[in-house]
C-alpha positions as CSV (number, residue, x, y, z in Angstrom):
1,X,14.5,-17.0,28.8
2,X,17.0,-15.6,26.3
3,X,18.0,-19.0,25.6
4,X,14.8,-20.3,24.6
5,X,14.1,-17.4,22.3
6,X,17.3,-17.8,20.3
7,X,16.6,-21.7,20.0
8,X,13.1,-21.0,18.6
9,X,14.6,-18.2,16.6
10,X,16.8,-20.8,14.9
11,X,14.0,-23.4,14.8
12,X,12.4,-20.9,12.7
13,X,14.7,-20.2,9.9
14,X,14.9,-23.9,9.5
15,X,11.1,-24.2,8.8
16,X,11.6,-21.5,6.3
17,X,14.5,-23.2,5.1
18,X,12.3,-26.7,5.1
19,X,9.5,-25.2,3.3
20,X,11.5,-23.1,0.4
21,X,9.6,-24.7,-2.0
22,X,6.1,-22.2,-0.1
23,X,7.7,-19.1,-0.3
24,X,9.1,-19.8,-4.1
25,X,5.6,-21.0,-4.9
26,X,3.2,-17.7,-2.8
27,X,5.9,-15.5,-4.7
28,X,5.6,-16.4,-7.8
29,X,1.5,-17.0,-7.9
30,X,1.5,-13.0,-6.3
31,X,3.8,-11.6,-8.9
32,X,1.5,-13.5,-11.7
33,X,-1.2,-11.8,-10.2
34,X,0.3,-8.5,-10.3
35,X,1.3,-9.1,-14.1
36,X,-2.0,-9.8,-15.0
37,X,-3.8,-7.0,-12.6
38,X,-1.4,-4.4,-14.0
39,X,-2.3,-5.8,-18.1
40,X,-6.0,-4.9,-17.2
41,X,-5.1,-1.6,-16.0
42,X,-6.1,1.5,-18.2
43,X,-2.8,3.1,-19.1
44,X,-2.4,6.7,-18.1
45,X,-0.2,9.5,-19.8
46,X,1.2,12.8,-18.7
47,X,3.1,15.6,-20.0
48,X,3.7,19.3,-18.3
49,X,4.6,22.3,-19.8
50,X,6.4,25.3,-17.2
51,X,5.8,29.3,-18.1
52,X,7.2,32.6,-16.5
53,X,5.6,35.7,-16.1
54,X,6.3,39.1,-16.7
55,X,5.1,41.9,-16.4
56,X,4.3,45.1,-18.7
57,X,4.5,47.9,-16.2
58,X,7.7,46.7,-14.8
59,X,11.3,46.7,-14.3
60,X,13.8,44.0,-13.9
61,X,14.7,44.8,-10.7
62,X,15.0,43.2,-7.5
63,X,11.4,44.9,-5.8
64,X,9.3,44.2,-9.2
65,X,10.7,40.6,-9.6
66,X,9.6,39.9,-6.3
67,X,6.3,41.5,-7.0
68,X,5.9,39.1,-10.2
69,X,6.8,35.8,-7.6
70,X,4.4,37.1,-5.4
71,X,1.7,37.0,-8.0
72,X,3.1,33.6,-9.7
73,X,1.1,31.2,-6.9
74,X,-2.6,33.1,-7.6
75,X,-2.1,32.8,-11.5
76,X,-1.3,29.5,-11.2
77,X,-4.2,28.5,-9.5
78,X,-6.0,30.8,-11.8
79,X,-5.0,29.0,-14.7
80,X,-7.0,25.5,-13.2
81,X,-10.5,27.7,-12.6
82,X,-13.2,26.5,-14.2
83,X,-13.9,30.2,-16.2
84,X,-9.8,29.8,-17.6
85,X,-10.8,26.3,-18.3
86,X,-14.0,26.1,-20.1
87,X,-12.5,29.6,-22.4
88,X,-9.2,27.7,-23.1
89,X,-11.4,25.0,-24.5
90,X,-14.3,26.6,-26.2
91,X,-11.2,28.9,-28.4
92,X,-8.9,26.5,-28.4
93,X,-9.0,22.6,-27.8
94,X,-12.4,21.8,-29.2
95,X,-11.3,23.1,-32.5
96,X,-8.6,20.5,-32.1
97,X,-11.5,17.9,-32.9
98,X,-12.2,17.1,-28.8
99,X,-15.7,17.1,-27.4
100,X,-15.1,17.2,-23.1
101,X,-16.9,18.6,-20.8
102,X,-15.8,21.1,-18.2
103,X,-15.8,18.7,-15.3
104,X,-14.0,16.1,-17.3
105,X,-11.3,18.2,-18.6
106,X,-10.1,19.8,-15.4
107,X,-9.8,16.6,-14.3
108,X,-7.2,16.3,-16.1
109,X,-5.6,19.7,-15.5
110,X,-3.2,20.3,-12.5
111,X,-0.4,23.2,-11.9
112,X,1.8,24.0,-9.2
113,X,5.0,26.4,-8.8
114,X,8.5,25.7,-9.2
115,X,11.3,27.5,-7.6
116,X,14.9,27.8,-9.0
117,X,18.1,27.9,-7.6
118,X,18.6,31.6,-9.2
119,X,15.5,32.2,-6.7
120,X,13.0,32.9,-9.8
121,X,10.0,31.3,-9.9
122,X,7.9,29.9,-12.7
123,X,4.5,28.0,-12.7
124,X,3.8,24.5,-14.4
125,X,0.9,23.0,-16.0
126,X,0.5,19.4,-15.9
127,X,-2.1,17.4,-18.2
128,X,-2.9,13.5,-17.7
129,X,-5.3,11.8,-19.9
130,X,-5.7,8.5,-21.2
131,X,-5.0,9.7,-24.6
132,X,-0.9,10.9,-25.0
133,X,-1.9,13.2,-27.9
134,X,-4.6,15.1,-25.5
135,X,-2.1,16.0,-22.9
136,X,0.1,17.4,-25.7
137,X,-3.2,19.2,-27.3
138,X,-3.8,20.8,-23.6
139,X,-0.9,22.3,-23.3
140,X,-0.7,23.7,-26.9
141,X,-4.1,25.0,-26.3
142,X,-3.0,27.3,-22.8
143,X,0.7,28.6,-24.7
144,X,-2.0,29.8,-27.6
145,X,-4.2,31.5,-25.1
146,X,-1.8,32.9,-23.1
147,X,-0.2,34.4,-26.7
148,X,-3.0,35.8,-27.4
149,X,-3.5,37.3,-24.6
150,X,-0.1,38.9,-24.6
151,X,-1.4,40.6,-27.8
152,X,-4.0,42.4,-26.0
153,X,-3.4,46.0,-25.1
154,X,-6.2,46.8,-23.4
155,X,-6.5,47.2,-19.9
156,X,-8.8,44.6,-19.6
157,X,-8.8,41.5,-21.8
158,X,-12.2,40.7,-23.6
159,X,-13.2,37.6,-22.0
160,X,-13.8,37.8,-18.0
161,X,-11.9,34.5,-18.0
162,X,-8.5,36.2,-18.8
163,X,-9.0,38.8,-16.5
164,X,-7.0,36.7,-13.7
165,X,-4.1,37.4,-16.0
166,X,-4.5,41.3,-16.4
167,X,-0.9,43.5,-16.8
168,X,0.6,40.0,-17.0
169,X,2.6,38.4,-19.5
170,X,2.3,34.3,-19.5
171,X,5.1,33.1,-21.8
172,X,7.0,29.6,-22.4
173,X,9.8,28.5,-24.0
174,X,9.3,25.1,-24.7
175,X,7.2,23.0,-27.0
176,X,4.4,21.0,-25.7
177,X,4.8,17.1,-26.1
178,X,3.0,13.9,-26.4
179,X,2.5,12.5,-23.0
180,X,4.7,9.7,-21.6
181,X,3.4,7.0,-19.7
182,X,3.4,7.2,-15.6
183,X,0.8,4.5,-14.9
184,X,0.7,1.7,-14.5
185,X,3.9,0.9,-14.1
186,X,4.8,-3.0,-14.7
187,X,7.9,-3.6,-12.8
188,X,7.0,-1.8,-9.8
189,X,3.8,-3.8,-9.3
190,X,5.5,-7.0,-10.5
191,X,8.2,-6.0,-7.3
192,X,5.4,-5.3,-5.0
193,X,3.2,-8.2,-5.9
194,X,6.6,-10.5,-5.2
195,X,7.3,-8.8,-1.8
196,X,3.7,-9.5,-0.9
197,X,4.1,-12.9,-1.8
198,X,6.7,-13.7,0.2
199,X,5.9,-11.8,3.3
200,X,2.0,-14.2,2.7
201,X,4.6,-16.8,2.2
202,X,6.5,-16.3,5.9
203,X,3.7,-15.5,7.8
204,X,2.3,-19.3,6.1
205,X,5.7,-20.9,7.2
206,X,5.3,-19.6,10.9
207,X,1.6,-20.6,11.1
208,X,2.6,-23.5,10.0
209,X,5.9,-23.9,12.6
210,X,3.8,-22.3,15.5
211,X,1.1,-25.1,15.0
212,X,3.2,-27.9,14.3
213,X,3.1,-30.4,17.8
214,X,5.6,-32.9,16.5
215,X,8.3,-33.5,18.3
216,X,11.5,-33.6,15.9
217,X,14.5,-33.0,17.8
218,X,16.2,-33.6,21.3
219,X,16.4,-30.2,21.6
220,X,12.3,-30.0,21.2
221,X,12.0,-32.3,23.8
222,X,14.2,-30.2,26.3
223,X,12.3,-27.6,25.5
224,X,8.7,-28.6,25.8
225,X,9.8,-31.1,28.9
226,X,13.1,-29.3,31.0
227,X,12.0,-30.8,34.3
228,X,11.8,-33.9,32.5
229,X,15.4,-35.7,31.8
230,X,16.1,-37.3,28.7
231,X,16.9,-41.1,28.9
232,X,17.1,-42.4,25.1
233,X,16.6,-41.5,21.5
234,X,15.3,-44.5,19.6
235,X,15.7,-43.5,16.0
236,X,13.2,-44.3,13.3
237,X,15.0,-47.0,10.5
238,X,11.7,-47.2,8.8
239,X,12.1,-43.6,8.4
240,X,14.3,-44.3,5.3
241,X,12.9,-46.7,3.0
242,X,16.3,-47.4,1.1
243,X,18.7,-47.2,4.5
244,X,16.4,-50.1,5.7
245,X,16.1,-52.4,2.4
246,X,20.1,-51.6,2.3
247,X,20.2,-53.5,6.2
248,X,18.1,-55.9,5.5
249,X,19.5,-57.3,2.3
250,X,23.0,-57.2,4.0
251,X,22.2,-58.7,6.9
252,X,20.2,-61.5,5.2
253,X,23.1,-62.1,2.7
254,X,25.6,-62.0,6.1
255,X,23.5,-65.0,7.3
256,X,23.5,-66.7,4.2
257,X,26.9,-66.6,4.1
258,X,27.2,-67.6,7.3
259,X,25.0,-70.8,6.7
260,X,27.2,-72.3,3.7
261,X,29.5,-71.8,5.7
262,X,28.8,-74.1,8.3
263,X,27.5,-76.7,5.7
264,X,30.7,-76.9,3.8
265,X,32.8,-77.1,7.1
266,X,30.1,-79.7,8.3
């Protein structure tokens, strides 16, 4: 059983080596395909922009800074509401020349938290448009609200939408930049759209081996008939068309030959 499984193991990588010319062919029309699918694709930007917190009624030490991590998670999520959101752009990014609407623009908005090795923690805030210069405008609109709302001394900022951020400090120090691309990404598809191809390709090849009745080998014939001995292999000259002109030119000049020959000696 073993035997027969290695023998039509073999059988099989000389199909695939038979019919190269598929899997070059499935390949390449897949990774065209992915070229052209990824050209149509809308490209997408994003840029992020990470901030600490402080804050005003504490110290540095090991109990408050743990108090501030604590709190780091809730104002991140905060900073995504939809109150934070639709203040950050009614003060700040519509005056930038953008007209979005709520929905639309948080969208676009996403934030997490990022722990360092030092054991501090800071929060991020990621923007992904389909215009570069917007995710850049995003973030420079939340570093000038949350300036401005350092400024505030009151207890309780002005606007309920800041209240999230009450006795906190929200700071950054990094510029905000123009978004880089992440999608879609042209070699990656091209390298997926080949590796479909060729497993299409393979799984062709084997429908193509598994169906295939004809009887090429000795060793096919032993396979598909063991009970049945094997008396003579009568090859195919007509196979070859050259081989068999080659023969029969030479064996008709042999006789030739053979004739003059006998004439002269006659």
């Amino acid at each position: 059983m073993e035997e027969r499984k290695e023998i039509a193991l073999i059988d099989l990588f000389s199909a695939l080596k038979r019919f190269w010319y598929i899997v070059i062919i499935v390949a390449l029309l897949f990774t065209t395909a992915a070229y052209f699918f990824t050209k149509k694709q809308t490209p997408m930007y994003s840029q992020r922009l990470e901030f600490y917190v402080t804050h005003r009624d504490v110290t540095t030490s090991g109990s408050d800074i743990s108090i501030i991590g604590n709190n780091i998670p809730f104002i991140a999520d905060s900073v995504g509401k939809e109150k934070v959101v639709n203040y950050m752009y009614r003060e700040y990014l519509s005056k930038k020349n953008y007209t979005m609407t709520t929905g639309a623009l948080m969208s676009c908005i996403s934030t997490g938290v990022v722990s360092h090795d030092d054991g501090s923690r800071q929060f991020y805030i990621e923007a992904t448009a389909e215009n570069p210069t917007l995710c850049k405008d995003i973030l420079e609109s939340y570093k000038e609200m949350f300036d401005y709302h350092s400024t505030i001394a009151d207890p309780l900022p002005p606007d309920e939408a800041l209240h999230a951020f009450n006795g906190f400090d929200v700071k950054t120090n990094d510029n905000a930049k123009i978004g880089t691309q992440v999608s879609p990404s042209m070699p990656k598809n091209l390298v997926i759209g080949f590796l479909i191809g060729a497993v299409v390709s393979y799984i062709l090849v084997f429908i193509r081996y598994i169906t295939d009745n004809v009887v090429n080998t000795a060793e096919d014939l032993s396979r598909r008939f063991s009970d049945i001995p094997i008396l003579a292999i009568i090859p195919d000259i007509e196979s070859d068309d050259k081989h068999s002109d080659e023969y029969v030119k030479s064996a008709s000049g042999a006789k030739k030959k053979t004739v003059k020959e006998d004439v002269s000696n006659g």
